[in-house]
N, C-alpha and C positions, 0 to 999 in steps of 0.2 A: 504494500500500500504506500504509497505516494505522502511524504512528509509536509501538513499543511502548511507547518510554522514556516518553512521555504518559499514558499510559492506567493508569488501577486496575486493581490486584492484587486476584487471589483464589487462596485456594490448594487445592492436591491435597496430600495426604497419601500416602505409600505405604510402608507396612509391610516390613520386611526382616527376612526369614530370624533376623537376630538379636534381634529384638524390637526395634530400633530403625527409627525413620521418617524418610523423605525426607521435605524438605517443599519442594515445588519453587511455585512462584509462577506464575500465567498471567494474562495479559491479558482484561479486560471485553471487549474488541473488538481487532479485530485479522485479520491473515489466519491463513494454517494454521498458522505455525510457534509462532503466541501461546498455543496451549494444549497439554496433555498428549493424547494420542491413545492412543486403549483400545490400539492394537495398541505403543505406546512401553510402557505397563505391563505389559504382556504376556510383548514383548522383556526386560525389566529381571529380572522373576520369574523369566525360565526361566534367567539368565542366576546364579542363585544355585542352580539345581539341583544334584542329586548329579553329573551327568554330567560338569559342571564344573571338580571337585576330583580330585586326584592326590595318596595320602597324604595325605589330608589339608589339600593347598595349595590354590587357588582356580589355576587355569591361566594366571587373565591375571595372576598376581603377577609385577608387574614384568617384563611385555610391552607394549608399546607397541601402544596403538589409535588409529584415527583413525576420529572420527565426521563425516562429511558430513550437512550437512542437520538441525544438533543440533533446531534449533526450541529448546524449556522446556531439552537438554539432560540429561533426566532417565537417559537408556541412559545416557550418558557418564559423569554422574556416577556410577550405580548402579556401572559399571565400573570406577572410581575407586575406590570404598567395598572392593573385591572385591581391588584391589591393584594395578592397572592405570595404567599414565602414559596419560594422554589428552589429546588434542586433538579437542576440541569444536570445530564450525564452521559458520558460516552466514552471510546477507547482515550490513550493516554494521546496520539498522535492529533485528536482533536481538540485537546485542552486550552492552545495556545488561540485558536481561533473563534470557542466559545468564552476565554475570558475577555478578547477583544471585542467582542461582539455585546456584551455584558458591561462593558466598560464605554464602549460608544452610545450606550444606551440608558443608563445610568441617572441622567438628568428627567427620563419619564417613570421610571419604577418609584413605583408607591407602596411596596412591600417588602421585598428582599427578594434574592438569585444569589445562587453562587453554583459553581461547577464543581463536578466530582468526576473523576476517572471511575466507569462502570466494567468490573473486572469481570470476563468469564468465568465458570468454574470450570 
């Protein structure tokens, strides 16, 4: 597998419910986890819909998620942004580019993220 922390950046842009944008970072090359996946912004969107909120709160306000398999990381942070304590997670090869990603993003999380290396058994 193709070491991310190497390789140029290009980025996705993705738009939020509140006028403000993710800007998440992916790799020139790479395997799967190095880029954003249509079905990742997909996940992220519906993930600010109405069915979402209670009075007005977002659901996962400060509930605890855990993402497997983050790759770019962009669900995790989205649910981050929403209010949500997260754990992001994936091999060790993608650590450098989900803390980048978490770190560019930083200024919209209203709950907490951080990554973890998700180890096979």
């Amino acid at each position: 597998m193709a070491e991310p922390r190497s390789c140029p950046y290009f980025h996705r842009t993705v738009e939020k419910r509140d006028g403000s944008s993710l800007l998440i970072k992916q790799c020139t090359s790479g395997d799967v986890g190095c880029v954003v996946w249509d079905a990742a912004i997909v996940i992220s969107k519906y993930l600010e819909t109405d069915c979402f909120y209670r009075n007005g709160e977002h659901i996962f306000l400060n509930k605890s998620v855990v993402e497997i398999g983050s790759g770019t990381g962009i669900v995790g942070i989205m649910a981050a942004t929403l209010g949500a304590n997260v754990t992001v997670t994936d091999l060790e090869e993608l650590q450098d580019l989900l803390t980048r990603n978490i770190e560019e993003n930083k200024h919209l999380i209203t709950g907490s993220i951080e990554a973890k290396v998700l180890k096979c058994l």
